[in-house]
VOGU-3710 file (C-alpha; in Angstrom, 3 decimals, decimal comma):
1> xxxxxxxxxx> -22,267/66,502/-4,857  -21,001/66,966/-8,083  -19,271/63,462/-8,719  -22,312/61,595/-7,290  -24,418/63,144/-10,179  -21,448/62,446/-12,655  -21,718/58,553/-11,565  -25,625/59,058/-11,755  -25,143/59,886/-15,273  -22,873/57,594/-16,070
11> xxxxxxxxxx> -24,825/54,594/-15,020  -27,766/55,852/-17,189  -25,792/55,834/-20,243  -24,079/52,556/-19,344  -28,419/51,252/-19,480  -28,982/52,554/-22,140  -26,077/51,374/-24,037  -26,781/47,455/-22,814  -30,725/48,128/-23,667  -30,083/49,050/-27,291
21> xxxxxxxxxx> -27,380/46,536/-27,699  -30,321/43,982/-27,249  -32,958/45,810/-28,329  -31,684/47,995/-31,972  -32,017/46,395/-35,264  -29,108/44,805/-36,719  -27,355/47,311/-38,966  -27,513/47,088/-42,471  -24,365/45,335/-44,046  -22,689/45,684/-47,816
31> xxxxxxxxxx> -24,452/42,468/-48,712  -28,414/43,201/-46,844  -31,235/42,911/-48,700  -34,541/43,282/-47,565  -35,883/40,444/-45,983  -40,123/40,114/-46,364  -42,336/40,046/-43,247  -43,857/37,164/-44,013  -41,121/34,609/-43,726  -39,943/35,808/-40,218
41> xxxxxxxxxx> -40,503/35,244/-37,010  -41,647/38,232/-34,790  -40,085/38,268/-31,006  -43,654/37,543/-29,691  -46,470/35,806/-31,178  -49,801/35,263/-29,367  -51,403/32,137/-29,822  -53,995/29,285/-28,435  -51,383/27,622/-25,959  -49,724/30,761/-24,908
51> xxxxxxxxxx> -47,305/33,776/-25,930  -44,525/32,427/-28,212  -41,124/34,601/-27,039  -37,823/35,042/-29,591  -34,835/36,111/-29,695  -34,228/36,888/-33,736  -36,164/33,829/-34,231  -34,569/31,903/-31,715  -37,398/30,560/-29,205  -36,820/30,684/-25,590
61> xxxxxxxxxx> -36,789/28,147/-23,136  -40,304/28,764/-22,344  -41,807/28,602/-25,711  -39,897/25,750/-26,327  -41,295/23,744/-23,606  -44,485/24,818/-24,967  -44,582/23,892/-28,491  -42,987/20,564/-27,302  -45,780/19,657/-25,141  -48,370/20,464/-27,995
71> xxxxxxxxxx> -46,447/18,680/-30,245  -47,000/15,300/-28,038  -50,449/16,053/-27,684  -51,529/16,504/-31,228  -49,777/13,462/-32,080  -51,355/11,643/-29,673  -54,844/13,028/-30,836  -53,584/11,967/-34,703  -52,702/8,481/-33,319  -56,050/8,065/-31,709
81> xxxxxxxxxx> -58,491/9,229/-34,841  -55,802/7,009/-37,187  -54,972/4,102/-34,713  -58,803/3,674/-33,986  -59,315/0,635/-36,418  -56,504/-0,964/-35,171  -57,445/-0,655/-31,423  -61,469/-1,848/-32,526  -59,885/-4,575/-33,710  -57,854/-5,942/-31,114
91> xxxxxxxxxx> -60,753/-5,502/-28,177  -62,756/-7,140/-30,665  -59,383/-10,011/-30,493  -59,540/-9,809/-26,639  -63,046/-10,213/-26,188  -63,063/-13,427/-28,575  -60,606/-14,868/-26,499  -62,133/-14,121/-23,215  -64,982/-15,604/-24,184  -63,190/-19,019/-25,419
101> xxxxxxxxxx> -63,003/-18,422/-29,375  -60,739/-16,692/-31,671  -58,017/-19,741/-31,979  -59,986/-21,559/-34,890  -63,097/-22,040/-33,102  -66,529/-20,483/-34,434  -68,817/-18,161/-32,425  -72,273/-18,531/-33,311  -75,152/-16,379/-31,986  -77,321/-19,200/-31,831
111> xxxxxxxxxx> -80,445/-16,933/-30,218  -79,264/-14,201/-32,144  -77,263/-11,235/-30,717  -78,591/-9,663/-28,289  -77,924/-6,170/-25,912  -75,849/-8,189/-23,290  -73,110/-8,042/-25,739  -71,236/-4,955/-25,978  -70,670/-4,659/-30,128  -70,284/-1,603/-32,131
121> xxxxxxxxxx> -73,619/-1,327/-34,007  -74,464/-5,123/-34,540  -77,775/-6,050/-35,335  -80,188/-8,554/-33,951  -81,720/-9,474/-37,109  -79,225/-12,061/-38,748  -77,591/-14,798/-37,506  -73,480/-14,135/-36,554  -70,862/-16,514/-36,447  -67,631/-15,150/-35,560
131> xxxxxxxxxx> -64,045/-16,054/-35,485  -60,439/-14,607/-35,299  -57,880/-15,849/-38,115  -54,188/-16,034/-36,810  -51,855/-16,755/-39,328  -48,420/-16,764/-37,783  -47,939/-20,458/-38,221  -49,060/-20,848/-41,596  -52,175/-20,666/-44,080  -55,403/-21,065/-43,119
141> xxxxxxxxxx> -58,616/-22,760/-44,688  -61,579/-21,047/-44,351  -64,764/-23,231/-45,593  -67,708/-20,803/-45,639  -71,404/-21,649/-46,233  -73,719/-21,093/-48,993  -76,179/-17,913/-48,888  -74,332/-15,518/-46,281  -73,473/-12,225/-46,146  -69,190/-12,774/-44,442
151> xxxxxxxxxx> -65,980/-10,513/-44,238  -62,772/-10,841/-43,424  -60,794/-7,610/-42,618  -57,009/-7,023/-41,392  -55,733/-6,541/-38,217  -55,573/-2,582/-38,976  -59,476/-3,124/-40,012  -58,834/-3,074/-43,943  -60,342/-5,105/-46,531  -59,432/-8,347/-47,505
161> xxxxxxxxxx> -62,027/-10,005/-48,625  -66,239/-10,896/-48,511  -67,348/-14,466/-48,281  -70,635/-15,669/-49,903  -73,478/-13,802/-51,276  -71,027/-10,487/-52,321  -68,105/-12,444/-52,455  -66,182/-14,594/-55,422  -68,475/-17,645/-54,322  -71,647/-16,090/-55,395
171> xxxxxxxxxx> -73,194/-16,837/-52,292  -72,917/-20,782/-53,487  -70,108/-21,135/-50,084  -66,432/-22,570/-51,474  -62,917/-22,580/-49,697  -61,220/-19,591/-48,789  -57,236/-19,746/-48,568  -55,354/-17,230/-46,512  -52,058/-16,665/-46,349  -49,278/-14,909/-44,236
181> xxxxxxxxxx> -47,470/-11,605/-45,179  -44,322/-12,489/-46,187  -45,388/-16,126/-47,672  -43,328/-17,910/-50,189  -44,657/-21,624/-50,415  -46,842/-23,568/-52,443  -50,094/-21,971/-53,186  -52,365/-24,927/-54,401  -55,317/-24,332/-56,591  -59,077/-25,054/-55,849
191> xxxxxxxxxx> -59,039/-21,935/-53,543  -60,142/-18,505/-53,327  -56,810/-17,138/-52,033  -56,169/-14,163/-50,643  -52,839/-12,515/-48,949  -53,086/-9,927/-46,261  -50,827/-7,767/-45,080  -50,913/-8,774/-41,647  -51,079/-12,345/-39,351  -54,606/-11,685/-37,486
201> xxxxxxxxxx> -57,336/-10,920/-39,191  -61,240/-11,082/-37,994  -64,108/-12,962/-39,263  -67,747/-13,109/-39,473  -70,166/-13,885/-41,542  -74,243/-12,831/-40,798  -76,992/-15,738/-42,008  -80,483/-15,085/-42,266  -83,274/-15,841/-40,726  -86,026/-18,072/-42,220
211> xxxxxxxxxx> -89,938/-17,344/-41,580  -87,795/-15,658/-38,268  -86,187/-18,795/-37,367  -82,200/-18,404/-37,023  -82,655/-22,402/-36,963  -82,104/-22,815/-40,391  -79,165/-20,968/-40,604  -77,112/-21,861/-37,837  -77,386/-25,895/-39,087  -75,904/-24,477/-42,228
221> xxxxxxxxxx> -73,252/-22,847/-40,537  -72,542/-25,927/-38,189  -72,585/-28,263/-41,560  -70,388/-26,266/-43,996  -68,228/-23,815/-41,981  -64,323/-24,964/-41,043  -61,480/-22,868/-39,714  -58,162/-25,495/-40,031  -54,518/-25,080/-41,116  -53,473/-25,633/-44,523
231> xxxxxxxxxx> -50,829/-28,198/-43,608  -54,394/-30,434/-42,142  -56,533/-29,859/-45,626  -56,519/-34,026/-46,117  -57,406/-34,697/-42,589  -59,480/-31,708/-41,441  -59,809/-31,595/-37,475  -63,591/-31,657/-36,007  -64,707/-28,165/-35,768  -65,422/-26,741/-32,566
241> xxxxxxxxxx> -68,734/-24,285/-32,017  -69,360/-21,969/-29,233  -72,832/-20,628/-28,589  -72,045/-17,278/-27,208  -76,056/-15,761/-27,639  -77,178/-14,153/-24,128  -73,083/-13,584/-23,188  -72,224/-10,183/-21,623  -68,958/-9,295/-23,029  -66,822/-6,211/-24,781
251> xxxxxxxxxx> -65,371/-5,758/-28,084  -65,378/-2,223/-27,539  -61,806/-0,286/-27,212  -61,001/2,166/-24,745  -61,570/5,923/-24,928  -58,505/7,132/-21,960  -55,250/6,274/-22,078  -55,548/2,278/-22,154  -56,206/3,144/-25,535  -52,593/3,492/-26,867
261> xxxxxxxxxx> -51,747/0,257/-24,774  -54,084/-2,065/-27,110  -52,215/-0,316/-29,904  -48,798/-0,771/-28,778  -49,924/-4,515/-28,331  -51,113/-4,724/-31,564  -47,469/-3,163/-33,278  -45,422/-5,945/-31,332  -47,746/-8,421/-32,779  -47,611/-7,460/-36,359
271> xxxxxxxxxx> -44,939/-6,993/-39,046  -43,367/-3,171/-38,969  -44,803/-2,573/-43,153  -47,835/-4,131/-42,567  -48,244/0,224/-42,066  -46,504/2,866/-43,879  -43,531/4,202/-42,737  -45,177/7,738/-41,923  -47,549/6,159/-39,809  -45,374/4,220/-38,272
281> xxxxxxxxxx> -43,412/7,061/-37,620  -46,502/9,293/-35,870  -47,104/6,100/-33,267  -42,813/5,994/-32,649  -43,337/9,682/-31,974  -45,237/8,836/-29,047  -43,598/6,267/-27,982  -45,118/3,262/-29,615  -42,406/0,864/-31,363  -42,115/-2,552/-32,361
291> xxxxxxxxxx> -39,646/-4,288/-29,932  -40,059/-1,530/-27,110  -41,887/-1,213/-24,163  -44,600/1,703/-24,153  -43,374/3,226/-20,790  -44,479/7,124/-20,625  -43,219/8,943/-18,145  -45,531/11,687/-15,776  -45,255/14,122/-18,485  -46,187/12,215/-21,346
301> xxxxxxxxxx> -48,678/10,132/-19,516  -50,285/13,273/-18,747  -50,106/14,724/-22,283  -51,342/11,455/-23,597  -54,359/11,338/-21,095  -55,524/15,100/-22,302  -54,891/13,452/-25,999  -57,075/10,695/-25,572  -59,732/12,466/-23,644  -59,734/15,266/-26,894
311> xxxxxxxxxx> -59,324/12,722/-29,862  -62,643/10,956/-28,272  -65,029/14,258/-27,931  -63,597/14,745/-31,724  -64,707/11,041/-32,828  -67,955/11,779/-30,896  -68,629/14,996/-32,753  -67,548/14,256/-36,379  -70,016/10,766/-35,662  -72,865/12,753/-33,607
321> xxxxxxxxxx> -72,694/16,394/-34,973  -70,620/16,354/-38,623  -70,585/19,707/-40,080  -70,096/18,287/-43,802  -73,551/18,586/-45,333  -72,875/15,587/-47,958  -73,280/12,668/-45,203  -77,011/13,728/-45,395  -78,502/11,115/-47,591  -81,560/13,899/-48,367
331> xxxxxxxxxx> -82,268/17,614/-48,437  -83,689/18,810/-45,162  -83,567/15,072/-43,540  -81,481/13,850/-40,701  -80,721/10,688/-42,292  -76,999/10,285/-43,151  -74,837/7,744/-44,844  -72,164/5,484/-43,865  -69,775/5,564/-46,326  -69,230/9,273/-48,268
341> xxxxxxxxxx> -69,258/8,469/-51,833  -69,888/4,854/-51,831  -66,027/3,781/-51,086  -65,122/1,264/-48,473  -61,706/3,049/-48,250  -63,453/6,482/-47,514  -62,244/8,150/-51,244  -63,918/10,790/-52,885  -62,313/11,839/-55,763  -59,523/9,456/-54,868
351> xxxxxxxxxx> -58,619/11,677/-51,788  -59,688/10,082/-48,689  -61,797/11,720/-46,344  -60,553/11,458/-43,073  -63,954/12,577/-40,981  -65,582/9,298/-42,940  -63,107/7,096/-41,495  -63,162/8,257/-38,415  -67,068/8,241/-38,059  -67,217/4,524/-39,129
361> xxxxxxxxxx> -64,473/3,420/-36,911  -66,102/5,047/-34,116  -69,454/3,729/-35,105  -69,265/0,468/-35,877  -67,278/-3,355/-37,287  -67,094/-4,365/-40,747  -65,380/-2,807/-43,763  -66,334/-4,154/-47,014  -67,484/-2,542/-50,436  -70,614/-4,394/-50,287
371> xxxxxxxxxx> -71,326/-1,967/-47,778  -70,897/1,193/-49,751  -71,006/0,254/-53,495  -74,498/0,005/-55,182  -74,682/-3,622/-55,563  -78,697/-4,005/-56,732  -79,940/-6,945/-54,557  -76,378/-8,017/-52,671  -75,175/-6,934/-49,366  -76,796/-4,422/-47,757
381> xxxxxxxxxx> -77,448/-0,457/-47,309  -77,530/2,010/-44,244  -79,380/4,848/-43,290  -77,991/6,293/-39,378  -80,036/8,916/-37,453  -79,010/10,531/-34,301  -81,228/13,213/-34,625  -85,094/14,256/-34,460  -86,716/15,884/-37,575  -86,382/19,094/-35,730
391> xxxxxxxxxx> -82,528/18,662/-35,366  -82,014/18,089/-31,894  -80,236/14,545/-30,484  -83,136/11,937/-30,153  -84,024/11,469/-25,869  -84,766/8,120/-24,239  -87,320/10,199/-22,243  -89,485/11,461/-25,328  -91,781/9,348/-27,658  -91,164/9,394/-31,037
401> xxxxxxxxxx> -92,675/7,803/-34,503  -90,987/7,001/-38,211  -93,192/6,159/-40,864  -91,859/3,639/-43,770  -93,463/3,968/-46,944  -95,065/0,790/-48,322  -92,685/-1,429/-50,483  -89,575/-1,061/-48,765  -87,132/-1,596/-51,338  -85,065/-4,481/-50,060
411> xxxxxxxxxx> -84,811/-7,976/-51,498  -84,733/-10,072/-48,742  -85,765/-7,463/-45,393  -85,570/-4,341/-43,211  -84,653/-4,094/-39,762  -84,269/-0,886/-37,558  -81,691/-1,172/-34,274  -81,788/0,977/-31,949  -78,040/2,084/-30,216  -77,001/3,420/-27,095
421> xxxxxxxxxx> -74,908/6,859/-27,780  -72,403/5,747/-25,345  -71,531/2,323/-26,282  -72,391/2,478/-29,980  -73,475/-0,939/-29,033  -77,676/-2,391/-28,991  -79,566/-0,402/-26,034  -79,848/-2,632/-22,994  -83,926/-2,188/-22,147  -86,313/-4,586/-20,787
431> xxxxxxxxxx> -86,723/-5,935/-24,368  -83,956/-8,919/-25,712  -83,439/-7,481/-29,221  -84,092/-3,305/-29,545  -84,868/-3,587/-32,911  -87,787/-4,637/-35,676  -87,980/-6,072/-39,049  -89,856/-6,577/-41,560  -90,242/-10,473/-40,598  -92,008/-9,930/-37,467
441> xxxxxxxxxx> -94,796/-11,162/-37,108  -96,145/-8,531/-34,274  -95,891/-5,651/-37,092  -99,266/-4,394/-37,675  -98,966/-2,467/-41,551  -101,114/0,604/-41,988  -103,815/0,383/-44,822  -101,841/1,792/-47,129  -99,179/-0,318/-46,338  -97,059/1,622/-44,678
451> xxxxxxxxxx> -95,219/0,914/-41,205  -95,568/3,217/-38,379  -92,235/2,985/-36,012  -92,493/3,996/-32,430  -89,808/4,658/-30,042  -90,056/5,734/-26,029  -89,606/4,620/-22,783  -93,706/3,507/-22,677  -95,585/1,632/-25,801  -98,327/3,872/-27,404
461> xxxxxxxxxx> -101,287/2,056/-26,898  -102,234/-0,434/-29,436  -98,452/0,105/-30,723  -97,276/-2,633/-28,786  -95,834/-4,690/-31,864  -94,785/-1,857/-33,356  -92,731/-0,790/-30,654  -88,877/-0,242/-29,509  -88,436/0,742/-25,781  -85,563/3,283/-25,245
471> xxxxxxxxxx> -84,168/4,469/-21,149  -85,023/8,024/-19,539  -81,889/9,664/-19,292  -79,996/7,997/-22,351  -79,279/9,450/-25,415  -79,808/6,761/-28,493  -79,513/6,644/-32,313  -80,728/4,094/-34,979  -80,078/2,294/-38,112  -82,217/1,090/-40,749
481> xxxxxxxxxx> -81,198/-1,465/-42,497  -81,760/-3,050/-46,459  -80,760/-6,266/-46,881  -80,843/-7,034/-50,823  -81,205/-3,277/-51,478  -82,861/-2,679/-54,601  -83,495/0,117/-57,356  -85,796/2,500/-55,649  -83,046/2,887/-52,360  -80,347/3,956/-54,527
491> xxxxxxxxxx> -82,527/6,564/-57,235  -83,748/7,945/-53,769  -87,669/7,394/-55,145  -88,441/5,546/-51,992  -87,188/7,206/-48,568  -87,854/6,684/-44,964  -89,577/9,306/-43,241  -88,445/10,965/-40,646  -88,321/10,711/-37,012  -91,116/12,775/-35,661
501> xxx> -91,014/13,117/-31,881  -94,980/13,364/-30,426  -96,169/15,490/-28,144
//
């Protein structure tokens, strides 16, 4: 009895020697100092994806697999809200091609564009003619018409140029030259010649309507627009024109997991510095290279799935719901601006403001600096609203009415479009063209001349011309639009009212 409770009390020392071998502090040595809090790592930390377990800093095998996994997934959330331009620009590509243009032929909305056609925020108030500039075999000529509002942007969506009105032809229409990255050959003179970074590059170019006839403009652009190779300047080919008005077909890129595929597609295609080496680095990370296949396994292809599905509820709120006050072109309004203060490359106070870039990527095509500078009577100025004037996210199912004061300040016109909130593209509703402008001819002005807007599934009565249907059940947001902006817009002394939902 006695030397079972000697072994008894053995064993319990034996535990207690192993437990404080693991679990006593280190002992101080001749050259210990002490060491602050702050830069150390406790043995457990509690945080959003789970308990964090040590060993003296050391993470376990658990924690390990942990951080690794959120590692992948905020990557591939970083890749989707940086990527985005890219992969708007390459379903933009796709769709051109699918629809038989984007190799030097022109797309012209000959009837205008309509809601068939899924485009982020286009309008149906000026003529488009579109294209898709591929410059891996050489220079291209660009011959652009007089009086047009055009762009041509990169193949990661960044400026390269504008053609016409805001561009270095004055709006009189002259030949563009474009050249690869990486050219070295003769650049000849009697050109307005631009390099870009990367081989495709998109497009387009808006004409306006005349008495609301986009007659007038598309013989202009059928008479004085060429796409043709540099090396063919003394014998330019015939141009070819597509009428693609009325088409159903999407520019739009994907929102799941197809979305890092259309990237990937778009890094095999273009030159590795055509991005910086960080970013670069942030799509490798994920596995997106140039010369590899983009082959996740389960894990990552799970990982990336959540990533996507995140990254787009984060596009959708910083576009629908942005919690920085300074997109709000006025106190107390809900109309907001495009571009945060007025840079095309999203800078304010030369630090760019990542929310602002990922908003307009999300929202819509085009990036030029007639868009955000103030440019008195050139290119054109925005005003967005998702939202009622009490706040809450405007309803396909309600009725609601904006007043415009009288003497809109724009040049040339107004238009208001009305948008789906899941497409970002023109609402699809038993009208052609969701929109109005000032050219209509079914606008009835108030006495003071003053336009009353309505919007709702059902016409007012009487408001007929005055009118823009929207779909019970759908969410939808608008744009209205200056073409020619002048004064008053920019000192804020004329303003749009607000959208007023009746009762």
């Amino acid at each position: 009895m006695k030397r079972r409770e000697t072994n008894v009390f053995s064993v319990a020392i034996v535990v207690v020697v192993l437990a404080g071998s693991v679990c006593a502090a280190p002992p101080r040595m001749k050259m210990t100092t002490d060491i602050p809090a702050e830069i150390t790592t406790p043995d457990r930390v509690k945080t959003r994806i789970g308990t964090l377990e040590f060993f003296d800093g050391m993470p376990d095998e658990a924690t390990v697999e942990k951080v690794y996994d959120n590692l992948d997934f905020l990557r591939g959330v970083e890749v989707f809200l940086n990527a985005m331009p890219g992969a708007s620009l390459y379903a933009y590509r796709e769709g051109a091609r699918e629809n038989g243009y984007g190799n030097g032929e022109i797309a012209i909305m000959e009837d205008l564009m309509d809601s068939k056609s899924l485009f982020l925020t286009a309008n149906c108030d000026t003529v488009y003619a579109l294209s898709w500039l591929d410059l891996k075999d050489g220079p291209l000529v660009v011959e652009s018409p007089p009086n047009v509002l055009g762009i041509v942007d990169d193949f990661w969506f960044r400026y390269v140029t504008d053609l016409g009105n805001a561009g270095p032809d004055r709006g009189k229409g002259g030949k563009f030259l474009f050249l690869p990255p990486g050219y070295e050959g003769d650049v000849p003179e009697g050109y307005f010649t631009f390099k870009s970074p990367t081989y495709g590059n998109v497009i387009f170019w808006r004409g306006f309507l005349v008495n609301g006839d986009p007659k007038p403009a598309v013989a202009s652009f059928k008479t004085n627009t060429k796409i043709y190779p540099l090396s063919q300047a003394g014998d330019p080919p015939e141009q070819k024109f597509i009428n693609v008005s009325g088409k159903a077909m999407n520019t739009i890129h994907s929102n799941d997991i197809h979305f890092y595929k259309e990237i990937h597609q778009l890094v095999q295609e273009e030159p590795v510095d055509a991005i910086d080496a960080d970013f670069m680095g942030l799509l490798s990370s994920i596995g997106i290279a140039k010369g590899k296949p983009f082959a996740p396994d389960k894990r990552m292809t799970e990982i990336l799935t959540d990533s996507a599905a995140v990254a787009n509820a984060t596009a959708r709120s910083i576009l629908f719901a942005n919690r920085n006050k300074a997109f709000f072109l006025y106190p107390s309004s809900q109309w907001e601006i495009g571009f945060l203060g007025g840079s095309h490359e999203f800078l304010v106070n030369d630090v760019r403001n990542l929310d602002a870039r990922t908003r307009m990527f999300y929202y819509a095509t085009g990036i030029t600096p007639a868009m955000a500078f103030k440019m008195v009577g050139v290119g054109s100025q925005y005003a967005v609203a998702f939202r009622d004037s009490q706040g809450k996210y405007l309803d396909g199912g309600k009725t609601y009415k904006l007043t415009l004061p009288a003497n809109a300040p724009a040049k040339d016109f107004w238009s208001i479009v009305v948008y789906d909130g899941q497409t970002r593209s023109m609402l699809q509703t038993d009208q052609k063209f969701p929109s109005l402008a000032s050219h209509n001819k079914n606008i009835t002005a108030n006495d003071d001349g003053s336009v009353d807007v309505y919007f709702g599934p059902k016409a007012p009565e009487g408001k007929e011309g005055n009118w823009v249907q929207t779909v019970p059940g759908k969410s939808w947001n608008t744009i209205f639009r200056l073409y020619g902006p002048l004064e008053p817009w920019f000192d804020q002394t004329w303003r749009p009212g607000e959208i007023e939902r009746i009762k």
